[in-house]
N, C-alpha and C positions, 0 to 999 in steps of 0.2 A: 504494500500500500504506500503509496505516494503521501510527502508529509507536506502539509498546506505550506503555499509562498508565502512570508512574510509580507511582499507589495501586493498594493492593492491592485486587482484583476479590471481595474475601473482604468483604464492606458491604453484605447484601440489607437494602431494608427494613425496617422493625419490622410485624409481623403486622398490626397494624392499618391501617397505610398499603397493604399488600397492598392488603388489600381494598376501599379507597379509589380506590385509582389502578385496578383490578378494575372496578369499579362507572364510574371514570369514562372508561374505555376502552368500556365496552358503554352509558349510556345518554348518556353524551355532554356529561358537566354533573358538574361537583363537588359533591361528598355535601357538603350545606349548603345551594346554590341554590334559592331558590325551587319550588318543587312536590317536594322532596325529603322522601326519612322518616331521618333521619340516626340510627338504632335502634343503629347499633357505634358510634355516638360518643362520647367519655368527658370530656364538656364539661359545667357546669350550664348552667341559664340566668343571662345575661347581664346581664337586668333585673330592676328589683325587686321581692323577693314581695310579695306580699300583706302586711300586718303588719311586715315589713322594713322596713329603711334604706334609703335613697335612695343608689345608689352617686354616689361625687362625680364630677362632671362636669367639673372641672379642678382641675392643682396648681399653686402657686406655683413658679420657677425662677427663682433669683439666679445671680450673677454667680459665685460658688462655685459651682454645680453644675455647671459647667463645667471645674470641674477634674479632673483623673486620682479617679476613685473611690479609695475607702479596699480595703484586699484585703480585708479581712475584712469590710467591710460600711458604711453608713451607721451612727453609734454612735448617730443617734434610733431606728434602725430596732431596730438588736438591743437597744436600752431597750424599745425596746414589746414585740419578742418575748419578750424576756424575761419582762415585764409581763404578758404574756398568758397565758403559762405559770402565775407565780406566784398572779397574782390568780383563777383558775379551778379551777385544782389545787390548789393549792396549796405546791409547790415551791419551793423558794430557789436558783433560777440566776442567773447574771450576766450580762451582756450579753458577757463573755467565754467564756461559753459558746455564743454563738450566732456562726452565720459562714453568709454570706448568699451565695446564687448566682442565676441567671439562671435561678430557674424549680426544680423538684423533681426533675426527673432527673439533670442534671448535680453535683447533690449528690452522688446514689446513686451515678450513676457515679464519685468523685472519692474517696467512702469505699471503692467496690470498687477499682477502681487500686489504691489504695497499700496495701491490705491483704499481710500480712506470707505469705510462701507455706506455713508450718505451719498458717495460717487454712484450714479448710475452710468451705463456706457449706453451710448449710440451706435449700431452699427446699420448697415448697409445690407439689404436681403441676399446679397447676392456681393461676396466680400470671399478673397482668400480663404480657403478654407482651413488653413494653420488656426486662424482667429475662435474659429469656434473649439477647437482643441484648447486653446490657451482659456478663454473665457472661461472653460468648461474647468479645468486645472487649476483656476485661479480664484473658482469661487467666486465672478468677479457678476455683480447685477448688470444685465444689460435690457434691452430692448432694440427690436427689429426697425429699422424704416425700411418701406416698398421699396423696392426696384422691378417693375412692374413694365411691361410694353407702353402705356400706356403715359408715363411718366419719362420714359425713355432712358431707362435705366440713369437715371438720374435729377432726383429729385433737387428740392430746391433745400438751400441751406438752412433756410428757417426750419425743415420735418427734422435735423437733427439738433434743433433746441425746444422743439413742444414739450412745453411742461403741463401740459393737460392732464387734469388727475393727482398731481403730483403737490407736495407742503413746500414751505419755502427753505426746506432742512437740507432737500434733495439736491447737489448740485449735479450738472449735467456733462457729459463727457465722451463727446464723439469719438470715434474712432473711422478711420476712413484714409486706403489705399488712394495714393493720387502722384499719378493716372494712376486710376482703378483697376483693379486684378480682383475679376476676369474678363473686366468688359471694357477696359481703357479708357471711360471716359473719366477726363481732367477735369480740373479746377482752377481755371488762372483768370490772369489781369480782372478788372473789376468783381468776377463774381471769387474769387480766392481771396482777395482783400476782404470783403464783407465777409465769408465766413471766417476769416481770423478775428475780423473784429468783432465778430458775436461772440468770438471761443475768448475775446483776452475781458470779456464784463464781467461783473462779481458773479459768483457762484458758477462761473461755466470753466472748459478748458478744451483739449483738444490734443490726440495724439495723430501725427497726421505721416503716413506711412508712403516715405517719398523715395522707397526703393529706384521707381520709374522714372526717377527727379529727369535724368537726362533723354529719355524715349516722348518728345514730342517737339512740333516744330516751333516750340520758341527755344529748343536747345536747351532747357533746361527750368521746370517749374519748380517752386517752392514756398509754402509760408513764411518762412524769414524774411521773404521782400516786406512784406505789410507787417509785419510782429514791434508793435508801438516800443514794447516795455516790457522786454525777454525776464530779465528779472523779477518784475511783479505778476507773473502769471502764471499759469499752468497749462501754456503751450509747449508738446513734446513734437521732437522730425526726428524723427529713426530715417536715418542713412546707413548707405554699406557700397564697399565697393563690387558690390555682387553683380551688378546690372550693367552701366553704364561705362564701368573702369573695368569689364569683364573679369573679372578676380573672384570666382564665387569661391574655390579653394582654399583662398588662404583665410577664411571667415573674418572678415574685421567687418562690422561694423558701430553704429553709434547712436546716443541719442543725443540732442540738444535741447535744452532746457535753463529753468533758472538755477545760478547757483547753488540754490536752495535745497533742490530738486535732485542736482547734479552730486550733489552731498551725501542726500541720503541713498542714491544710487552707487557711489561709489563706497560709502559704510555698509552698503550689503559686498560690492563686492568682494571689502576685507575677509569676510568668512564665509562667503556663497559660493564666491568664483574666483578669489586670487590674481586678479588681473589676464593678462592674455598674451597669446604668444609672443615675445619680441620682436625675432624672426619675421612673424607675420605683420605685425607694426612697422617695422624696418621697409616692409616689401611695399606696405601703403602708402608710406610718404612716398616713394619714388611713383608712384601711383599718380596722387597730386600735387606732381608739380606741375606748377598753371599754365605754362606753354604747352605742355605733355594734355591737359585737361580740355587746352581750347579744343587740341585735334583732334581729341576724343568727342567732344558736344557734336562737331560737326559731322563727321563720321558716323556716329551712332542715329544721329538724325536722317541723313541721307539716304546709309542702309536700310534702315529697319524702316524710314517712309517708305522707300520704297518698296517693300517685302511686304508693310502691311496694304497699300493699295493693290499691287496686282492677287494676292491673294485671294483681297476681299474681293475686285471683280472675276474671279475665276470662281467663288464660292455661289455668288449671286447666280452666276450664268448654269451654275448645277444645281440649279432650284432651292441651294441655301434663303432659309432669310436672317438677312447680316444686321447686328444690331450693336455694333463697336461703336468704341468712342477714336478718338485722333491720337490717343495714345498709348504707351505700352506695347508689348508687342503679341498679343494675344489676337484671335477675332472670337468673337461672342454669339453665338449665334443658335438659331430657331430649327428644328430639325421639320419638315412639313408634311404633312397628310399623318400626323400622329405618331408617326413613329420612333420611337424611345433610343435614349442614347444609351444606358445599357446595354440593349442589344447588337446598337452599333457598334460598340465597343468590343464585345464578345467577336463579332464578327470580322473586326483589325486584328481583336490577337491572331487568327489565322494566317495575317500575311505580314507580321512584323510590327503592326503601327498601336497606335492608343491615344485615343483623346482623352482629355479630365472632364467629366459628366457634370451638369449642371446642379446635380444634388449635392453632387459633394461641395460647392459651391453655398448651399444654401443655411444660412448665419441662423434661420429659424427652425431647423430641423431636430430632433433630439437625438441627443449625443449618443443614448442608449440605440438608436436605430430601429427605433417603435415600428413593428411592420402595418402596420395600420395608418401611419401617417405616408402622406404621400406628397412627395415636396411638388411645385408648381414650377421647379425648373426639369422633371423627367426627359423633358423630348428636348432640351439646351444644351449643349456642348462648348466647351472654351477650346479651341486651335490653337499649340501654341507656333510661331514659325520664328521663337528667338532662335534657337540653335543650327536653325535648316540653313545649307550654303544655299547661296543663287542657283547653282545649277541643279540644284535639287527639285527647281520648282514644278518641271512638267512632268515630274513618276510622283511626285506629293500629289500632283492636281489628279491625273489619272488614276493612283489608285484608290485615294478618298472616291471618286467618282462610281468607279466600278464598283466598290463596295455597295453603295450607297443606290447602283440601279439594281444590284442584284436582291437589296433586302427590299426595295420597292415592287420588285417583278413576287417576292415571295409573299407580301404582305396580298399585294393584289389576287395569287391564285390562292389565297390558304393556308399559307406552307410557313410563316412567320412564325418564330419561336417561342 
């Protein structure tokens, strides 16, 4: 007889690994391998574009970087974030305002933890699906807003401060991908200012998840443009150089926040996390340095506009209905005459490929995977085409197609699964 785990059996996967270790259970080979279409993956490419920088090939390691890390960070590292922030937005943060972790999620997760229990979160219906695993881990209150056809997956900033129902005890706390993942639509110039300046008024605040910061064509969104009084608030930008500066390996990333903020985040790291690799700090600064950074905005722009347009008109024209925003590099979209993307999926792992299903997507579903509840994204799919080379485009387009008439010709005689 087997003797019970001590950890709690309450730890499924994150959505997207579902469907990973899914695909690698039925074709026998991990989504990445060779002769694979890795379409749910939220990776860019690795090498460099066209027009772009050369990512560096080695860093320097002294005899110091072998010491216990700083908790709060390497202080070259948050001078350059910093730098980075100031010189493009033009902002006045301090490197005490940044405080550095192992990558982008553990940030997010580390600002939810400790969040106060009068905090409620705002999320987005239809939001990374990491988010609902953390929520869920973090014990953390939230509440849904629609993202809905109708609304066009993107509602307006005021649904992420209705305090309808709610005492004046309650403060309010969106959460929200921008450009949004899984459906890329942004938040900038005028209507990104108003929502920072709803998130910096008494009782409100704001964690705004700008992984995508560089994937759209103003080359680079972010709330620090508009952030009045970083210090007096409880506005949070989780950054990383996972996306934009393609570097998802070496995990650094960040959050920025008030000193305040930045405090008690780097007092958990004392005994949570210990600071973070050097190495991999060492590798970031060379990362951003801002000649290196202009050539990356432009390049990342160029590429990935372009991959995300032709995509989208090759999806449309195979009777998709596309319902992306301008940024990010994902498309979002409607599967039509009913039919589920599960199925679809099942039906790629036979020839290599795999989408990320729209349920897994969905922020209001229950963690437990209630079979009775039935999420209202079934028949939605996220495409991802960060990692796809250019010449990959016409066997991506073809065999998403094929699939795609073959489970319509089986739907129509009977034969769907």
């Amino acid at each position: 007889m087997r003797r019970e785990s001590f950890l709690s059996d309450d730890c499924p996967p994150m959505g997207i690994y579902e469907t990973l270790y899914a695909f690698r259970d039925r074709f026998g080979e991990f989504m990445g391998s060779e002769g694979t279409h890795p379409w749910s993956q939220g990776f860019p490419l690795t090498t460099q574009l066209e027009g772009g920088p050369p990512l560096p090939s080695r860093v320097e390691v002294t005899w110091t970087d072998r010491f216990y890390p700083k908790a709060w960070g390497l202080p070259e590292l948050r001078e350059a974030i910093a730098g980075h922030y100031n010189s493009f937005y033009g902002s006045r943060i301090a490197p005490e305002n940044v405080m550095v972790f192992a990558g982008g999620r553990p940030g997010i997760y580390t600002v939810l933890a400790f969040l106060k229990k009068h905090v409620e979160v705002r999320i987005g219906n239809a939001e990374w699906p990491a988010y609902l695993d953390i929520l869920t881990q973090t014990d953390t209150s939230w509440r849904v807003v629609p993202f809905t056809e109708e609304n066009g997956f993107h509602p307006p900033n005021s649904a992420y401060f209705d305090r309808a129902g709610l005492n004046h005890k309650t403060h309010l706390f969106p959460v929200l991908s921008n450009p949004g993942n899984p459906t890329g639509h942004t938040r900038h110039g005028a209507e990104l200012e108003e929502l920072v300046a709803m998130a910096e008024r008494p009782g409100n605040g704001i964690l705004l998840d700008e992984a995508y910061e560089m994937y759209h064509h103003s080359k680079g969104v972010s709330g620090i443009r508009y952030v009045k009084d970083l210090d007096d608030s409880n506005v949070f930008l989780a950054g990383a150089c996972t996306k934009g500066l393609q570097s998802p390996g070496i995990r650094i990333g960040w959050i920025v926040a008030s000193r305040k903020n930045v405090e008690t985040l780097s007092n958990y790291s004392s005994f949570g996390m210990g600071g973070v690799s050097h190495p991999s700090q060492r590798y970031a600064v060379e990362l951003l340095e801002p000649e290196r950074v202009a050539r990356a905005r432009d390049a990342v722009d160029r590429h990935y506009g372009r991959q995300r347009a032709r995509y989208g008109e090759a999806f449309e024209r195979m009777g998709l209905e596309v319902f992306t925003g301008d940024g990010g590099f994902y498309h979002w979209m409607k599967l039509p005459d009913g039919l589920n993307a599960g199925e679809l999926n099942r039906r790629l792992f036979a020839h290599g490929a795999a989408i990320l299903e729209g349920k897994d997507c969905d922020m209001a579903r229950p963690h437990d995977k209630d079979p009775a509840y039935v999420s209202p994204y079934a028949n939605w799919f996220r495409f991802s085409f960060g990692p796809l080379l250019p010449e990959t485009f016409e066997s991506d387009v073809a065999l998403l197609g094929r699939v795609l008439d073959e489970y319509r010709a089986d739907v129509a005689a009977g034969r769907s699964a």
